[in-house]
C-alpha positions as CSV (number, residue, x, y, z in Angstrom):
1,X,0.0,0.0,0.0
2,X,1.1,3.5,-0.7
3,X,2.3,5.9,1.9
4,X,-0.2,9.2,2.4
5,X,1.5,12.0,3.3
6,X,-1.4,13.9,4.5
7,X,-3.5,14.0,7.8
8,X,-6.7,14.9,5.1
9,X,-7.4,12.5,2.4
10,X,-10.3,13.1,-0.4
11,X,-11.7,10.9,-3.4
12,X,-11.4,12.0,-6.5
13,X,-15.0,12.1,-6.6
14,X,-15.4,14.0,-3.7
15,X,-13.1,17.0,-5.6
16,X,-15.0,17.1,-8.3
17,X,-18.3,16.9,-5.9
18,X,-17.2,19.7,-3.7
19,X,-13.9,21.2,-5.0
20,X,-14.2,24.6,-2.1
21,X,-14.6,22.0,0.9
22,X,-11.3,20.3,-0.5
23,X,-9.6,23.1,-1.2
24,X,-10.8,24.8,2.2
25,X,-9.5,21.1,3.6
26,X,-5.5,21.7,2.4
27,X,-5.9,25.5,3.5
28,X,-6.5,24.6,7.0
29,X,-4.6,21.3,7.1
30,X,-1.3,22.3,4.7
31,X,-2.1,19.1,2.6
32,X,-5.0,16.7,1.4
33,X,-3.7,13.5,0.0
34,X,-6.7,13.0,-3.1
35,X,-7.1,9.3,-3.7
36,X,-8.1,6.6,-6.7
37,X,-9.5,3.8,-5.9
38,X,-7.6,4.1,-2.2
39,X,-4.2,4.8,-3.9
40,X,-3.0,8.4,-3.4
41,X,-2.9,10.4,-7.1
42,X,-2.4,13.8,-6.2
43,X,-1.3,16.1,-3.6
44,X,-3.5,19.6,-2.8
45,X,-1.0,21.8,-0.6
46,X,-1.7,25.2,0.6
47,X,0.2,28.0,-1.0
48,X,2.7,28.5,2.0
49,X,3.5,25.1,2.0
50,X,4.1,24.7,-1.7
51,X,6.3,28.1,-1.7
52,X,7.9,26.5,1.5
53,X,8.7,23.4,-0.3
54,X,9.9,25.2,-3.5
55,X,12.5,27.4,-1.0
56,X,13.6,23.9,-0.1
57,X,14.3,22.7,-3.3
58,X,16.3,25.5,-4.4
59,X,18.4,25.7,-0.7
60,X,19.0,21.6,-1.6
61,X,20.0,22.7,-5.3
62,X,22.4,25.1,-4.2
63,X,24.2,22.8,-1.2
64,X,24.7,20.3,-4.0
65,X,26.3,22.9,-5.7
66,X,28.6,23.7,-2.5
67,X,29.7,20.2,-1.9
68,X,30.7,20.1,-6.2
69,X,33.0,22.4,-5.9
70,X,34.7,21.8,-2.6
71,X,38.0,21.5,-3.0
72,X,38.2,24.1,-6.3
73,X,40.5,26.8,-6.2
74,X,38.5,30.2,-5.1
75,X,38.9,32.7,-7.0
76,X,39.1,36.5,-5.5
77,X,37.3,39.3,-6.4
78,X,36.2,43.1,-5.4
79,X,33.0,44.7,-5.7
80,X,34.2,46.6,-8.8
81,X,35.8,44.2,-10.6
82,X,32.1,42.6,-10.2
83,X,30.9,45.9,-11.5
84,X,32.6,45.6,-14.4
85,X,31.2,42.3,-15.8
């Protein structure tokens, strides 16, 4: 069985039946898992938690970044040599 990541869970026919009780659901709860035939499809996240995630993302992004270029030589530059470019 498939994990649900969601203290709400909806039916796919219970979106299309009430779509503003669902989407009141994830505004209050941060997520509603929505399910097919018991098996989650789809995720309906509040918008703080989808921009939280998305920070998230791009703060994992950049550490891989980091850890790739430990060890390269660093290269030194002044605020108006940056100007110039």
């Amino acid at each position: 069985m498939s994990r649900i990541a969601a203290s709400q869970v909806s039916s796919i026919s219970e979106l299309k039946r009430s779509p503003a009780r669902v989407i009141e659901d994830a505004a209050e709860e941060g997520a509603v898992a929505i399910l097919s035939h018991n098996k989650p499809v789809a995720y309906l996240v509040d918008t703080e938690t989808y921009e939280a995630m998305l920070d998230r993302l791009e703060d994992y992004e950049d550490m891989k970044k980091v850890i790739a270029r430990q060890g390269q030589p660093v290269t030194h530059v002044t605020l108006d040599e940056l100007d110039d470019l």
